[in-house]
NUZA-346317 format. One record per residue: x, y negated, z of N, C-alpha, C in turn; residue in one letter. Coordinates in steps of 0.2 Angstrom, whole numbers, padded with zeros to 4 digits, always signed. Each point is the difference from the previous one (the first is absolute). Example, Ala and Ser with C-alpha at 12.3 -4.5 7.8 and 13.67 -1.06 7.14 Angstrom:
<sites>
+0066+0028+0039-0004-0006+0000+0004-0006+0000a-0002-0005-0004+0004-0006+0001-0004-0005+0003s
</sites>
This chain:
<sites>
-1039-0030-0051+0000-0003+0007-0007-0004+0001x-0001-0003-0005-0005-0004+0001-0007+0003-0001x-0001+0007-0003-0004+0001+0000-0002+0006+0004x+0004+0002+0002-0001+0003+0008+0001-0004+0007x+0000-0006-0001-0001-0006+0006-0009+0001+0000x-0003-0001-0007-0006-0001-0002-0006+0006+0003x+0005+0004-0001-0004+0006+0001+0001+0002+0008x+0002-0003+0004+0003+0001+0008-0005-0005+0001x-0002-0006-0002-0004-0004+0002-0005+0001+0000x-0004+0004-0007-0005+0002-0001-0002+0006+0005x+0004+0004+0004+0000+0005+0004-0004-0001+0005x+0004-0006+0002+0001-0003+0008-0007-0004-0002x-0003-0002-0006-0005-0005+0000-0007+0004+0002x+0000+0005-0004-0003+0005-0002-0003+0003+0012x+0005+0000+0001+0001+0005+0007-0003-0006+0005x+0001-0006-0004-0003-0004+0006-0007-0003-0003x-0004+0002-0005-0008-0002-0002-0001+0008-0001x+0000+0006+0002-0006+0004-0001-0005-0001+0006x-0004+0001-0002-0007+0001+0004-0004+0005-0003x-0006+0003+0005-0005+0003-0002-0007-0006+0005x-0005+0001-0005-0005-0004+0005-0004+0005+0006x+0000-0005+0003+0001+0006+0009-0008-0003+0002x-0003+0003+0001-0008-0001+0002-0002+0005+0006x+0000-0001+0006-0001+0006+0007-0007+0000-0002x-0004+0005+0004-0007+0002+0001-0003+0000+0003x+0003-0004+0006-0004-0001+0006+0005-0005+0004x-0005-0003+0006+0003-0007+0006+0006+0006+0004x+0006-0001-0002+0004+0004+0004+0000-0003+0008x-0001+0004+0004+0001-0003+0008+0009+0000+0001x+0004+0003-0003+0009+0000+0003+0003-0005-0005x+0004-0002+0007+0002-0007-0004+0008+0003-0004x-0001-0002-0003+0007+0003-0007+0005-0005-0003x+0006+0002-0002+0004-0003-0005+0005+0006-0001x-0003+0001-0006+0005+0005-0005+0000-0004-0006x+0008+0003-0004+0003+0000-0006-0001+0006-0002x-0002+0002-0006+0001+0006-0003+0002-0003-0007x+0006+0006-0004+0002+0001-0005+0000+0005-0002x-0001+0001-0008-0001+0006-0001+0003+0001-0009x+0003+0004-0002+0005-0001-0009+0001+0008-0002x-0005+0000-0006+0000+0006-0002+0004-0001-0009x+0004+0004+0001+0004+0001-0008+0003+0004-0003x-0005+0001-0008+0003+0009-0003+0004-0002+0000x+0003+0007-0003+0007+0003-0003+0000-0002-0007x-0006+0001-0003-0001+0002-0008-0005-0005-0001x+0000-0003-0007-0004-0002-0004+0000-0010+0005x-0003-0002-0006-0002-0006+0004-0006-0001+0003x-0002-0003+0005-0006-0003+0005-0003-0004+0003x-0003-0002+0001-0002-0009+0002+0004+0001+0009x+0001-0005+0001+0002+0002+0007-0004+0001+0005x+0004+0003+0004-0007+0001+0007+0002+0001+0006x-0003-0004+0004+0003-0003+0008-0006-0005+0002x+0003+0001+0006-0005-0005+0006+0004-0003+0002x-0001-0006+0002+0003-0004+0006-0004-0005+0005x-0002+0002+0005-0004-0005+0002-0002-0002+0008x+0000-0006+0001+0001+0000+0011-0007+0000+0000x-0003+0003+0006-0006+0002+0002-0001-0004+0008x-0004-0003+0000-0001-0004+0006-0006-0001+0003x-0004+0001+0007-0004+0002+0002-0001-0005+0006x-0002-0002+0003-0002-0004+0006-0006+0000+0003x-0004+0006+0003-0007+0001+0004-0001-0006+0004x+0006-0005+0003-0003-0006+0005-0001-0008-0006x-0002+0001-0007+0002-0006-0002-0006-0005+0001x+0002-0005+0003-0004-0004+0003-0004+0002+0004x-0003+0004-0001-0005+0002+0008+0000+0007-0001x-0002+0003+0005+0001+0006+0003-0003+0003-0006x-0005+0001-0001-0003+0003-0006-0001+0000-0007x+0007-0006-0001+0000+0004-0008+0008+0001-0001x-0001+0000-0008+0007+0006+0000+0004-0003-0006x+0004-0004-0003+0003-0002-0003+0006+0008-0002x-0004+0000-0008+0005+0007-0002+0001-0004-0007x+0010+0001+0001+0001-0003-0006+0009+0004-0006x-0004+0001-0005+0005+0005-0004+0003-0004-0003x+0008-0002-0002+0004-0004-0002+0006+0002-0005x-0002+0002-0009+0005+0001-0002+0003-0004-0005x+0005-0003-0003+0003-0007-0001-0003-0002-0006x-0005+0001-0003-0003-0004-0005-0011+0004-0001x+0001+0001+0008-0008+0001+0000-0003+0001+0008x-0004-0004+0003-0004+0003+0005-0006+0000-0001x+0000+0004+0006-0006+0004+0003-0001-0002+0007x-0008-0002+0002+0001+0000+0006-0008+0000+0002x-0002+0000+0007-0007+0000-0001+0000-0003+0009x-0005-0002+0003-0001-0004+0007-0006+0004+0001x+0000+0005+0008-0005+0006+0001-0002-0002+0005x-0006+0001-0001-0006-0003+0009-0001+0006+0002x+0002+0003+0005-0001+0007+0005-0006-0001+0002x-0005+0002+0000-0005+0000+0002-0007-0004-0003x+0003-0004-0006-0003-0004-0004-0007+0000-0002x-0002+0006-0001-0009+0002-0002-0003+0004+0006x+0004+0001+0005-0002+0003+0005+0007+0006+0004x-0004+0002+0006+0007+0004+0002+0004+0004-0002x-0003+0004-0003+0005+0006-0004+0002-0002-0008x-0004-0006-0002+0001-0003-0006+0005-0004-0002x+0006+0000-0004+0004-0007+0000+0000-0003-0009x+0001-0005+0001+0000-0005-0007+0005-0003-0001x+0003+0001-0009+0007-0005-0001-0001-0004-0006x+0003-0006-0002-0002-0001-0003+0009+0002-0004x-0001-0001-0007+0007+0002-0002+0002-0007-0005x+0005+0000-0002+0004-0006-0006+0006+0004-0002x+0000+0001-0007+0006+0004-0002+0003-0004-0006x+0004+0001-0004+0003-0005-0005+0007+0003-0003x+0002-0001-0006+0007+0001-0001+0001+0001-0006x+0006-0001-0001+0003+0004-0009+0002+0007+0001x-0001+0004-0006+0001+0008-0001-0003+0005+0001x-0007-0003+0005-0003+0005+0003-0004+0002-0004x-0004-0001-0007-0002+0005-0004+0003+0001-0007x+0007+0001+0001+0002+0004-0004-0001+0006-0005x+0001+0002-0005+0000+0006-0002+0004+0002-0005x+0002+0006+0001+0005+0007-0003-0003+0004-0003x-0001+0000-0006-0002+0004-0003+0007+0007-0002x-0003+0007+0002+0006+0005+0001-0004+0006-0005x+0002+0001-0002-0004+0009-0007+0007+0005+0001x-0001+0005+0000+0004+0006-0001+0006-0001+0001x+0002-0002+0007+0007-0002+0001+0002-0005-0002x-0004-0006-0002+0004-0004-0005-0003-0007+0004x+0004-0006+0002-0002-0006+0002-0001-0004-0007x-0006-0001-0001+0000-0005-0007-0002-0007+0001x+0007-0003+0001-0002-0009+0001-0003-0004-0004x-0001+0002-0006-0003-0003-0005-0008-0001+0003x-0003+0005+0004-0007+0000+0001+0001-0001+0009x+0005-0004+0000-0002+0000+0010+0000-0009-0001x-0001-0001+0007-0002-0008+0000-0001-0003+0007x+0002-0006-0001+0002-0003+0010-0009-0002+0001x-0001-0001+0006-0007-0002+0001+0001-0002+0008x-0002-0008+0001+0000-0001+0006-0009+0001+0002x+0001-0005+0008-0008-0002+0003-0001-0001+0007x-0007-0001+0000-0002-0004+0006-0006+0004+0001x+0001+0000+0008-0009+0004+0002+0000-0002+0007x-0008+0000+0000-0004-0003+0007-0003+0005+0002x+0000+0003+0005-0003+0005+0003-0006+0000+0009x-0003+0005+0000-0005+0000+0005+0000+0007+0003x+0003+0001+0006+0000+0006+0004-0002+0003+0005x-0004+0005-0001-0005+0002+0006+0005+0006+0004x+0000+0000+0006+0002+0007+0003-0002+0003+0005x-0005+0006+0000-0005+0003+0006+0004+0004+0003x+0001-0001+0005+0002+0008+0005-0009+0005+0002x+0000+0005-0001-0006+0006-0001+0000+0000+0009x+0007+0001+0003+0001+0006+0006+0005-0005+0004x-0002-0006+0004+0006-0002+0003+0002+0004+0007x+0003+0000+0003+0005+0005+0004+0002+0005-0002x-0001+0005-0007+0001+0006-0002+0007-0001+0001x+0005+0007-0002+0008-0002+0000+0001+0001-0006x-0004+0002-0004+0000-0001-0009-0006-0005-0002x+0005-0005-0004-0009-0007-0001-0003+0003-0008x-0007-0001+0000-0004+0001-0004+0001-0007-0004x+0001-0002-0006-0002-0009-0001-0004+0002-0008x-0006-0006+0000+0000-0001-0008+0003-0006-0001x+0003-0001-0008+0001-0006+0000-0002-0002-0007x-0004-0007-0002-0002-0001-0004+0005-0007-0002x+0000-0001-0006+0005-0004-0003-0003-0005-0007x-0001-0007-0002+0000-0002-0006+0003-0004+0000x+0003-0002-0008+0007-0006+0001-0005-0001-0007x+0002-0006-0002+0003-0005-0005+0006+0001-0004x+0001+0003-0006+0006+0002-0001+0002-0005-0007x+0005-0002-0002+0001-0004-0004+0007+0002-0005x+0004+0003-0005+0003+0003-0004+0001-0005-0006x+0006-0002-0001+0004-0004-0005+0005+0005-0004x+0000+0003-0007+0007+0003-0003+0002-0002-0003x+0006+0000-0003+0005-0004-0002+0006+0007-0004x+0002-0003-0007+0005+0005+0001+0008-0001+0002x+0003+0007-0001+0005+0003+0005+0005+0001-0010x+0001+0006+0001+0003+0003-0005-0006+0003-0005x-0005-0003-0001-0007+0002-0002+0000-0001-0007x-0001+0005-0006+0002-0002-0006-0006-0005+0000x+0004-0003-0009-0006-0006-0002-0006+0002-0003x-0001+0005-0001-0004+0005-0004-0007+0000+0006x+0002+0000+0008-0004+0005+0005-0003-0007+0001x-0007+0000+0001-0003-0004+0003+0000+0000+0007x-0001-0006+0002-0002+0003+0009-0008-0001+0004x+0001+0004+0004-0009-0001+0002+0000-0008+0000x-0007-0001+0002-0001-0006+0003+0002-0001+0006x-0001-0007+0002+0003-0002+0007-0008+0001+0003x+0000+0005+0006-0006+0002+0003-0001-0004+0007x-0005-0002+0002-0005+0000+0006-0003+0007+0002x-0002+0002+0005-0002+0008+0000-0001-0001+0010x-0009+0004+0001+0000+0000+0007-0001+0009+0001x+0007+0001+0005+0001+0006+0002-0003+0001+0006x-0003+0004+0001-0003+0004+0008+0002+0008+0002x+0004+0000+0005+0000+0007+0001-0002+0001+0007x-0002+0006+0002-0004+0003+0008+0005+0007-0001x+0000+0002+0005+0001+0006+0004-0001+0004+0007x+0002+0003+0001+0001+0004+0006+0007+0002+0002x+0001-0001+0007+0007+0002+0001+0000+0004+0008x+0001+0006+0000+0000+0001+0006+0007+0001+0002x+0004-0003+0006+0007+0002+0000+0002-0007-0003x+0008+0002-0003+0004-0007-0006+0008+0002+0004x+0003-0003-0005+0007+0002+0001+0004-0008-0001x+0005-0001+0005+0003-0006-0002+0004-0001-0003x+0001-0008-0005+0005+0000-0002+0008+0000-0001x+0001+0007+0005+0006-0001+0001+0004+0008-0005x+0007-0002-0002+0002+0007-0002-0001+0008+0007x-0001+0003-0005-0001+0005+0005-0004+0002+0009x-0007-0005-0003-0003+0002+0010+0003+0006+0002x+0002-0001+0007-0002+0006+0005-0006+0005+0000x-0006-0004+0001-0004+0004+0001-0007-0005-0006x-0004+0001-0003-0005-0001-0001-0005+0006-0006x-0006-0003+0001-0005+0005-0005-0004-0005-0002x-0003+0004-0007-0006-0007-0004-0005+0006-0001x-0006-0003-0003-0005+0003-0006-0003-0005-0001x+0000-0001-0005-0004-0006-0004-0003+0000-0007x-0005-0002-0003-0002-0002-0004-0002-0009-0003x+0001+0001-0007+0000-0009-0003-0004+0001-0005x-0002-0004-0003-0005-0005-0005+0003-0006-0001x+0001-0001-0007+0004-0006-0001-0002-0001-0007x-0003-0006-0001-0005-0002-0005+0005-0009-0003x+0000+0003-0005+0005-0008-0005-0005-0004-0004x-0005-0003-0002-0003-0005-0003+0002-0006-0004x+0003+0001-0007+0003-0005-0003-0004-0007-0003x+0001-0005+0001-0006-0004-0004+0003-0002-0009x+0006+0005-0001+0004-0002-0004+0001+0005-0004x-0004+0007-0002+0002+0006-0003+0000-0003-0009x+0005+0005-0002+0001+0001-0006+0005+0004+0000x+0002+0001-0010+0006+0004+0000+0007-0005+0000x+0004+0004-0003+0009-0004+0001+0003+0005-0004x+0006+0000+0000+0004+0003-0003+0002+0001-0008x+0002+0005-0002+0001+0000-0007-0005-0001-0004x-0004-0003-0003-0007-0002-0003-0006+0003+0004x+0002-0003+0006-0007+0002+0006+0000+0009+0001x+0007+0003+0000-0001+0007-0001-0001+0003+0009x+0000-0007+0004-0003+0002+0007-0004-0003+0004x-0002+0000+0003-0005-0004+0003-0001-0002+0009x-0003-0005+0004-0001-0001+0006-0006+0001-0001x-0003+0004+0006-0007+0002+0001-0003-0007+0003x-0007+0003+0000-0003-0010+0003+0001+0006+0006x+0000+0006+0002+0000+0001+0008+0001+0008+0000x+0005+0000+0006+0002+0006+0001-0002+0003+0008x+0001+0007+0000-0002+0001+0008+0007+0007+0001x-0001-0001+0007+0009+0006+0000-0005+0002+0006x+0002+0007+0000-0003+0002+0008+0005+0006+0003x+0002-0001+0005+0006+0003+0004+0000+0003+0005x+0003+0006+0002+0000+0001+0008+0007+0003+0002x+0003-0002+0006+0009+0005+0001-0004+0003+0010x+0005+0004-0002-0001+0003+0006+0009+0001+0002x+0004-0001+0006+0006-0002+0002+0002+0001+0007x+0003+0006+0001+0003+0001+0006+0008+0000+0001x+0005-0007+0005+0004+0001+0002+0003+0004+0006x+0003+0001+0002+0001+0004+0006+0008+0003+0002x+0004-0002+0006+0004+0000+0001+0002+0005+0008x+0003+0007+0001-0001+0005+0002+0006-0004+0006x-0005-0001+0006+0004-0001+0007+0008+0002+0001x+0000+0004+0000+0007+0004+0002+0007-0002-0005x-0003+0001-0007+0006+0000-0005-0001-0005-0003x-0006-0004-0001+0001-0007-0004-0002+0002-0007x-0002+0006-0002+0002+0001-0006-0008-0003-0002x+0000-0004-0006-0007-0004-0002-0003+0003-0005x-0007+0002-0001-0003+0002-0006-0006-0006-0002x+0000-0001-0007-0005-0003-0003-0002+0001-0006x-0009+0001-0002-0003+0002-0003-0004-0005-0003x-0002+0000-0004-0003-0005-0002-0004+0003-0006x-0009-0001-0002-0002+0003-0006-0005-0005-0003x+0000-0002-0007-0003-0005-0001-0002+0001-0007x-0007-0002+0001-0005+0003-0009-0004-0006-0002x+0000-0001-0006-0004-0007-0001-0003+0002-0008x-0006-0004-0001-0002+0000-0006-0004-0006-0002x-0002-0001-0007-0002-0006-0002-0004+0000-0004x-0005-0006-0001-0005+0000-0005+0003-0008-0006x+0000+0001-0006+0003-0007-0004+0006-0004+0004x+0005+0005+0000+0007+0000+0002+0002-0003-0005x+0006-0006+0000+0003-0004-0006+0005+0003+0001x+0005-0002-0004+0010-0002+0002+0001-0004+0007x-0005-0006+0001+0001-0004+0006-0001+0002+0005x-0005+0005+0000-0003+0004+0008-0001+0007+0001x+0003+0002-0004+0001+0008+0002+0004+0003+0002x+0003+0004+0004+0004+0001+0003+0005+0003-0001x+0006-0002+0003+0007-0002-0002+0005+0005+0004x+0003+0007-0002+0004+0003+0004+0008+0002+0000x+0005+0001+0002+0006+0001-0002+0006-0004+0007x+0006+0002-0002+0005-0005+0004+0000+0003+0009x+0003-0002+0003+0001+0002+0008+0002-0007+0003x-0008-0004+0001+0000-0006+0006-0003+0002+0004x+0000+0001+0005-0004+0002+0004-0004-0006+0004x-0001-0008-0002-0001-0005+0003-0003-0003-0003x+0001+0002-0007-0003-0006-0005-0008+0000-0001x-0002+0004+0002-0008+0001+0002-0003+0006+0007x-0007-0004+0001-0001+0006+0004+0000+0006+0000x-0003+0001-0007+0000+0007-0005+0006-0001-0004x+0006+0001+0002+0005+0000-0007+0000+0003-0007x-0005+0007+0001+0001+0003-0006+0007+0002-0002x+0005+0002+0006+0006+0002-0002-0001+0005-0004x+0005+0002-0005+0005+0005-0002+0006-0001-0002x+0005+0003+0005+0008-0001+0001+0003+0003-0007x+0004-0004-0003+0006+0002-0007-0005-0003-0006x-0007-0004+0000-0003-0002-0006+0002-0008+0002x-0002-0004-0007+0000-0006+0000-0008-0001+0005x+0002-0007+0003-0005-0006+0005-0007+0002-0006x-0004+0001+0004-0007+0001-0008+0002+0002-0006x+0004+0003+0001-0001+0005-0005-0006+0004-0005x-0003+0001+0005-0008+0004-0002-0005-0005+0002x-0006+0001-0008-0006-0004+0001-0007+0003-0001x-0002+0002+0008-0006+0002+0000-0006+0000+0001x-0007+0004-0003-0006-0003+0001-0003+0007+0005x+0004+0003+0002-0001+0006+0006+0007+0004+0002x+0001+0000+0007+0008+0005+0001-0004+0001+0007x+0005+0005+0001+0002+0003+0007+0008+0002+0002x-0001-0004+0006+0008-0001+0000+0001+0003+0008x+0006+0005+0000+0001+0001+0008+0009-0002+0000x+0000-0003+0006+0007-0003+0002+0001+0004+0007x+0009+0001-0001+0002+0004+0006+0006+0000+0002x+0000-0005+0006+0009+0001+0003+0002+0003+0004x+0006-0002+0000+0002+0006+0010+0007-0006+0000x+0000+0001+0007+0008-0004+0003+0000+0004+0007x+0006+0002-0002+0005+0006+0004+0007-0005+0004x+0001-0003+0005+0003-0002+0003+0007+0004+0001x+0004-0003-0002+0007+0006-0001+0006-0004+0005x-0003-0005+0006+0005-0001+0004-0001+0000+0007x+0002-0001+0006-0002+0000+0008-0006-0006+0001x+0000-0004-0003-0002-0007+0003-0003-0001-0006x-0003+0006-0004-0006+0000-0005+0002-0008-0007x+0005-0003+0000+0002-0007-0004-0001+0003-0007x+0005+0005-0001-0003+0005-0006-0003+0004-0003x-0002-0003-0006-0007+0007+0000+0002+0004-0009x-0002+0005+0001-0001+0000-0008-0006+0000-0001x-0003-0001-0005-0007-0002-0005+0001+0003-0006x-0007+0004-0001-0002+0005-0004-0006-0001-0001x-0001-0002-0008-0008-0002-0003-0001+0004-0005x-0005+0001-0002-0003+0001-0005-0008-0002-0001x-0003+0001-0006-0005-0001-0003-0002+0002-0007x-0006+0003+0001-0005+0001-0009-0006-0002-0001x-0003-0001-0004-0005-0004-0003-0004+0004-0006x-0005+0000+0002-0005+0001-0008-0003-0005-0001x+0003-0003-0007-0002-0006-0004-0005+0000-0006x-0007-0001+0002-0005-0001-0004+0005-0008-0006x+0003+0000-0006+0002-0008-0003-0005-0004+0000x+0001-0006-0001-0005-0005-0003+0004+0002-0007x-0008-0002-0005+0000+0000-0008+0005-0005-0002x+0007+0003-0003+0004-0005-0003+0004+0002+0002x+0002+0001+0007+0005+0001+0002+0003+0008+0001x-0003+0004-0004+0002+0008+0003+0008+0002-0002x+0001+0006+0004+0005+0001-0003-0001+0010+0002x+0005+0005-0003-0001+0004+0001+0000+0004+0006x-0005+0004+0005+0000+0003+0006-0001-0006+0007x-0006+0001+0000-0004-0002+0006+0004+0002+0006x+0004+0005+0001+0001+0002+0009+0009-0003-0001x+0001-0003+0005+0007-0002+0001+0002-0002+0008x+0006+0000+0000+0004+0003+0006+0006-0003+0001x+0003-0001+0005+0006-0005+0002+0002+0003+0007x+0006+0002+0000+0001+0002+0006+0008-0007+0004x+0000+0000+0005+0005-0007+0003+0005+0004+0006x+0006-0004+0001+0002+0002+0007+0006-0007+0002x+0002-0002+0007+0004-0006+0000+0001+0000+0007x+0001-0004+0003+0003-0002+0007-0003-0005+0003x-0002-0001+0005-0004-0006+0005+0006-0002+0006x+0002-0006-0002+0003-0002+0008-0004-0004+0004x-0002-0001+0007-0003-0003+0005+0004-0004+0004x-0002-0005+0001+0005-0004+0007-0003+0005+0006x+0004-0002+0006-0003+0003+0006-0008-0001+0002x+0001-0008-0003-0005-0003+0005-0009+0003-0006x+0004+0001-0005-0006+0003-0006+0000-0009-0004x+0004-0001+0001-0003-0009-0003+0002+0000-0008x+0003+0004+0001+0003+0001-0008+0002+0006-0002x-0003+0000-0007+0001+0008-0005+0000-0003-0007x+0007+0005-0001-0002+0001-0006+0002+0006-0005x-0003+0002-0005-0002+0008-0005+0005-0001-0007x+0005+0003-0001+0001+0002-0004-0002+0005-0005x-0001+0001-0006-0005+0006-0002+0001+0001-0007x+0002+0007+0000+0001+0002-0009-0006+0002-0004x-0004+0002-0003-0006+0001-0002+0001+0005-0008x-0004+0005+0000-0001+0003-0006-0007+0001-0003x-0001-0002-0005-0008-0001-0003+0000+0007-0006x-0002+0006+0002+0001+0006-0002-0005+0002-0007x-0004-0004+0000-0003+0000-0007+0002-0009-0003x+0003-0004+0000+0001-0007-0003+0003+0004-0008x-0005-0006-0006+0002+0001-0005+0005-0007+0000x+0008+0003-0004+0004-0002-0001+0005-0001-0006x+0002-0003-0005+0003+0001-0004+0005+0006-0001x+0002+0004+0005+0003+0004+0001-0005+0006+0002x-0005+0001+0000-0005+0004+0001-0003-0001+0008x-0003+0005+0002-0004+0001+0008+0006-0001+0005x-0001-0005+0004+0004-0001+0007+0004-0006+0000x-0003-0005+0005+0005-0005+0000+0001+0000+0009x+0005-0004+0002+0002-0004+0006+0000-0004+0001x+0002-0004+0009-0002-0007+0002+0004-0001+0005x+0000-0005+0002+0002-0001+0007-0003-0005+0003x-0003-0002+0008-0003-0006+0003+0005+0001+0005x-0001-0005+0001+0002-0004+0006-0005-0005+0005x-0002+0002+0005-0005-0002+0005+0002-0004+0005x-0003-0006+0003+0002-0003+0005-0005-0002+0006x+0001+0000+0004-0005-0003+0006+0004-0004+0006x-0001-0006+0002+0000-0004+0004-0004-0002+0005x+0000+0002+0007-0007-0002+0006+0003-0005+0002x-0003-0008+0000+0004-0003+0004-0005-0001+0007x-0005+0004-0001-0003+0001+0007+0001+0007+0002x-0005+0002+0003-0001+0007+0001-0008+0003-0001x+0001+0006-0004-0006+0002+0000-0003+0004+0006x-0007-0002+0001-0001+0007+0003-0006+0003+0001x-0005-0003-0005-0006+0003-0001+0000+0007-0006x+0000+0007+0003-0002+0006-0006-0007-0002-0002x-0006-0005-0001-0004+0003-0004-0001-0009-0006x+0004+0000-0001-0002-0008-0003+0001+0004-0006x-0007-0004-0003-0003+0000-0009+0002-0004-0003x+0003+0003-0009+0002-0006-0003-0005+0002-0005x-0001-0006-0005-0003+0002-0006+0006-0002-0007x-0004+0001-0002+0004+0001-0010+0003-0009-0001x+0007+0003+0002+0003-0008-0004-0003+0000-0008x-0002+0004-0005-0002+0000-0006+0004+0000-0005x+0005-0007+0000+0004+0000-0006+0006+0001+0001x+0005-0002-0004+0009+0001+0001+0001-0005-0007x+0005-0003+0000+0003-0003-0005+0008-0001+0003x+0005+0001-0006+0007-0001-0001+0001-0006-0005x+0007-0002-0001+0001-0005-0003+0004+0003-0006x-0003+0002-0005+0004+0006-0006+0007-0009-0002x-0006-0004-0002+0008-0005-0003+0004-0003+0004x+0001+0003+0006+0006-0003+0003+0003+0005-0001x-0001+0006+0000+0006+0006-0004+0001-0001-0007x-0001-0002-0002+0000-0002-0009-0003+0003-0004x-0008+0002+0003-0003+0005-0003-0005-0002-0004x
</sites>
């Protein structure tokens, strides 16, 4: 009895501190307050947990007309930033940012199906940020923006269930800059209506603290790495029948890619970043790569009068260039999904249930594993701009020892 009191409280603790770190990409003009939730959990094998929770809050009138108070709030980390609209000029605006918290630079180390806690480790941190954001074409009905970015990034680790054997990196200082291109953008919300993207990124990490770690220095932090990305993303929802299609394609590749900044794909959050890098039925990061191409594709087919019901239908595959260390056999892998969407009237709330199958996952029992998510969204305003840009929340962290892990 008592030790399942423990493990109900650990549940319930666990549900009330996840967070991902939540970073937008631009001064939003719509004023906002959304909840999103989000709980992704195989069937098979053990793995770090993976979920979002976090209230998102916006205010374009904070203190005077022209700036913008945008503040992410999840229970043991923010994020927030104060935006001058018009700050370097008219079409140019400026944010300044302040982020902070425990768990946000986590790491999960994950090989051939296998979560090996011995070599994963908690990492928190702090960052100062400086944000530029150009509109190219104002009045257009699709915005052109670049947006240039540099922060002050600060990284503490510590161990977790991390053998006594593994060392850990250093505690890093490190200044990150990323630019891109965005024409279009898609909002944070599950399932837009209507939106499109094309975009390209540049995303540059500079450590002032490189070295190796691990089992007698058997890996290492680069003194600097560079990620370059593009997705291109079209939602769209057919007038008549409601029926929703979304596409999404996304290619990246890298130059002195670590464990720390390479790119991370697997799991069905659709929130936990800009670029989720889903694939439905695999573990959260599951895959760690230094090049992939990734296409994602849903459909929701409303199966009642008053559209409240929907079925949802995903899929995705991927060709994964690994990062060195981390391979496993067969670069191409596949996940297909399906589940239920209910909506309030008013749209203020939804939420997704979803089964997932990961068609190439290696597993103790051979090829194919399963999942299920569970999705949540709460508007406690109302949305109503289709073309608001997010950028890359970047990291995710869960609480593995409040499950006992």
């Amino acid at each position: 009895m008592k030790s399942a009191m423990i493990g109900c409280l650990r549940i319930f603790c666990w549900l009330a501190w996840l967070l991902p770190v939540v970073a937008w990409a631009q001064v939003d003009p719509v004023k906002r307050d959304l909840i999103q939730f989000g709980y992704n959990q195989p069937v098979e094998g053990r793995a770090p947990l993976s979920g979002y929770a976090f209230y998102y809050h916006n205010d374009p009138d904070f203190l005077r007309t022209n700036t913008t108070l945008r503040l992410a709030l999840a229970p043991t980390y923010l994020d927030s930033e104060l935006g001058f609209v018009g700050g370097l000029g008219p079409d140019t605006d400026f944010g300044l940012g302040v982020a902070g918290g425990g768990f946000a630079d986590n790491y999960n180390e994950i090989r051939g199906g296998k979560w090996i806690e011995g070599e994963s480790f908690d990492g928190h941190g702090a960052e100062l940020s400086a944000n530029v954001y150009h509109l190219f074409n104002p009045g257009q009905l699709i915005p052109l923006n670049l947006v240039v970015r540099g922060a002050a990034h600060y990284a503490a680790y510590e161990r977790n269930e991390t053998a006594d054997g593994f060392q850990l990196p250093q505690n890093n200082p490190s200044f990150n800059f990323r630019t891109g291109l965005r024409w279009g953008g898609i909002e944070p919300t599950l399932f837009p209506a209507l939106a499109m993207e094309l975009a390209v990124w540049y995303e540059g990490q500079f450590r002032a603290a490189p070295g190796t770690y691990g089992y007698a220095g058997d890996r290492s932090v680069e003194p600097s790495s560079h990620l370059f990305w593009g997705s291109a993303a079209l939602s769209y929802t057919l007038p008549e029948s409601r029926q929703n299609f979304f596409v999404r394609i996304v290619a990246g590749t890298s130059v002195d890619a670590d464990r720390l900044s390479a790119y991370r794909l697997g799991g069905f959050l659709p929130l936990i970043a800009e670029y989720p890098l889903s694939l439905p039925g695999y573990y959260f990061q599951e895959f760690t790569a230094r090049n992939f191409a990734l296409i994602n594709a849903s459909y929701l087919l409303p199966i009642a009068p008053d559209q409240r019901w929907n079925l949802l239908f995903n899929g995705a595959t991927a060709d994964i260039d690994y990062l060195s260390g981390t391979e496993q056999a067969g670069n191409w892998v596949s996940g297909v999904g399906a589940g239920i969407l209910y909506r309030s009237p008013s749209d203020k709330f939804k939420i997704v249930a979803t089964y997932a199958y990961g068609i190439d996952a290696i597993r103790s029992s051979g090829r194919g594993a399963n999942s299920v998510s569970v999705l949540i969204q709460v508007d406690l305003g109302r949305i109503h701009s289709p073309s608001f840009n997010t950028a890359q929340p970047g990291r995710w962290s869960g609480w593995n020892w409040l499950m006992g892990r």
